[in-house]
C-alpha positions in Angstrom: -155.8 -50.5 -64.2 -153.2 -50.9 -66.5 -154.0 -51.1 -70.1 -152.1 -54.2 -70.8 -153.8 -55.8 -67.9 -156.8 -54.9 -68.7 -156.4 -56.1 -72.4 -155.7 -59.4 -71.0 -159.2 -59.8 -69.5 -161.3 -62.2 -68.9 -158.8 -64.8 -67.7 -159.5 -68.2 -65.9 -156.4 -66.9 -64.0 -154.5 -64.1 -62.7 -151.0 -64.5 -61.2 -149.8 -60.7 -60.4 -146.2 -61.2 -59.3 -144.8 -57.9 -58.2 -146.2 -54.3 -58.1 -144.5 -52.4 -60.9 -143.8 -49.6 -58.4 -145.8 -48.7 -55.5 -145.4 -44.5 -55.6 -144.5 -42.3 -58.0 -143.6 -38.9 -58.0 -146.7 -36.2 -58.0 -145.7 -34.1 -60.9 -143.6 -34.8 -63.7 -140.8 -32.6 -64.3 -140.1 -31.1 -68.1 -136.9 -31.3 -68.1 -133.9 -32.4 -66.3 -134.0 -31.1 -62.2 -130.1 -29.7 -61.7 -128.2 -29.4 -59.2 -129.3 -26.0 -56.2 -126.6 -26.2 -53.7 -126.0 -29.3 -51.0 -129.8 -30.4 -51.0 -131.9 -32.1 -53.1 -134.9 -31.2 -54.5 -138.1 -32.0 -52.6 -140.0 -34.8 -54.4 -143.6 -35.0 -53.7 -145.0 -38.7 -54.2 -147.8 -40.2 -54.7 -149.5 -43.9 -54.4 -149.7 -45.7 -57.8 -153.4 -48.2 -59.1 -153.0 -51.0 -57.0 -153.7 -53.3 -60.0 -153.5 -56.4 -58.0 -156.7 -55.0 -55.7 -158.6 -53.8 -59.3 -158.2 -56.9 -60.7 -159.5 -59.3 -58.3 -162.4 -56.9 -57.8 -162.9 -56.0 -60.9 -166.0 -56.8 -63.2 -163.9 -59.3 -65.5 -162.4 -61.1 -62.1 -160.6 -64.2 -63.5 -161.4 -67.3 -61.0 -158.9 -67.4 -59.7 -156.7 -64.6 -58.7 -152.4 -65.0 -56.7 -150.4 -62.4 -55.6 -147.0 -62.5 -54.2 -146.0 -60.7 -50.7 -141.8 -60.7 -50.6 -141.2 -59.7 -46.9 -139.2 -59.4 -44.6 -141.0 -59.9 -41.0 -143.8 -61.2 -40.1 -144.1 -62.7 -43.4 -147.2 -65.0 -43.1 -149.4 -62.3 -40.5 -148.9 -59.8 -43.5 -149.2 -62.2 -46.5 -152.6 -63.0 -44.6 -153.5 -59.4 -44.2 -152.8 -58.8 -48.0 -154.9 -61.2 -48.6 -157.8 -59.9 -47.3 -156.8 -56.3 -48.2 -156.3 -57.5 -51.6 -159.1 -59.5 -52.2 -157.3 -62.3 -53.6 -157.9 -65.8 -53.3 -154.4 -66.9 -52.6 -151.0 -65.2 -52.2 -147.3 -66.8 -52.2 -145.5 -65.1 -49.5 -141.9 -64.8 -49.0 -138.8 -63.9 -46.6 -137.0 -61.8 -49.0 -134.8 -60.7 -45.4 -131.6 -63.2 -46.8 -129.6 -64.0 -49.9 -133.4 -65.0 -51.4 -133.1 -62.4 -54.8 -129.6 -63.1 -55.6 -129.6 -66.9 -54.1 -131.1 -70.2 -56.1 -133.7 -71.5 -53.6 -136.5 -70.0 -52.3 -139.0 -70.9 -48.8 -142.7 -69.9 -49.7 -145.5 -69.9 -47.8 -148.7 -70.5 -49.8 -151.4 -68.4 -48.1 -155.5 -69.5 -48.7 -158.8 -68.5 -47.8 -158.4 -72.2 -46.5 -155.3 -71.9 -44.4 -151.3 -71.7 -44.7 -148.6 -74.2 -46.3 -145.2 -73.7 -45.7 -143.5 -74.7 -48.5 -139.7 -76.8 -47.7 -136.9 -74.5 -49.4 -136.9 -75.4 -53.3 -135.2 -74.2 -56.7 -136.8 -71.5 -57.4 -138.1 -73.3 -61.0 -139.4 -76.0 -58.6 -141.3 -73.7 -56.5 -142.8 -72.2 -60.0 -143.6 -75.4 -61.5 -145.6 -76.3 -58.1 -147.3 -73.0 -58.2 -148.8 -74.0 -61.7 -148.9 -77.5 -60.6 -151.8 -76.1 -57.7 -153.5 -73.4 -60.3 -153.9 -76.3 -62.8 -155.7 -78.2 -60.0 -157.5 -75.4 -58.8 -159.0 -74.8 -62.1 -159.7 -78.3 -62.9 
């Protein structure tokens, strides 16, 4: 897991909002790769800690643990499947398929254990503030 991540444990609350990157290349290279000709060179990658997944299984599992899906089909049969995957108690899926990263408002689907709320497009400061709006109620 990621130091700083793991620094920040235990937590009452975990809201993971994008995987930093999910592959990385195999090898690093010691110095700059130049130029051979018309084709690049072949980059092996591999899978990055899934820190989302460590964290909500973890030994120091904060009660409550979101992650975000941005998608672009089938967003709420994959945000559901993350879920689960994940181990995660809720995840706040998105159609990222539009204008949604360079656009003001956002339409979120709120994936539970419990069930699905599809959120009316909002501001995306609006959709924040109802996200910790719900974790402050969830945590009492």
């Amino acid at each position: 897991m990621a130091k700083a991540v793991a620094a920040a444990l235990p937590a009452d609350a975990a809201i993971m909002v994008a995987a930093v990157a999910d592959w990385r290349t195999k090898e690093l290279a010691g110095e700059k790769m130049k130029k051979r000709g018309s084709a690049p060179p072949a980059l092996v990658l591999t899978e990055n800690p899934d820190i989302l997944a460590t964290v909500a299984t973890g030994r120091k599992r904060p009660k409550l643990v979101i992650g975000f899906a941005a998608e672009t089909g089938n967003v709420v049969a994959n945000a559901e499947a993350k879920l689960k995957r994940k181990a995660a108690d809720w995840i706040v899926a998105n159609d990222v398929s539009g204008d949604v990263m360079g656009g003001e408002d956002n339409r979120v689907h709120l994936v539970t254990k419990k069930g699905v709320e599809d959120w009316e497009p909002l501001p995306k400061d609006e959709v924040a503030r109802r996200l910790i709006e719900r974790v402050a109620d969830a945590l009492g």
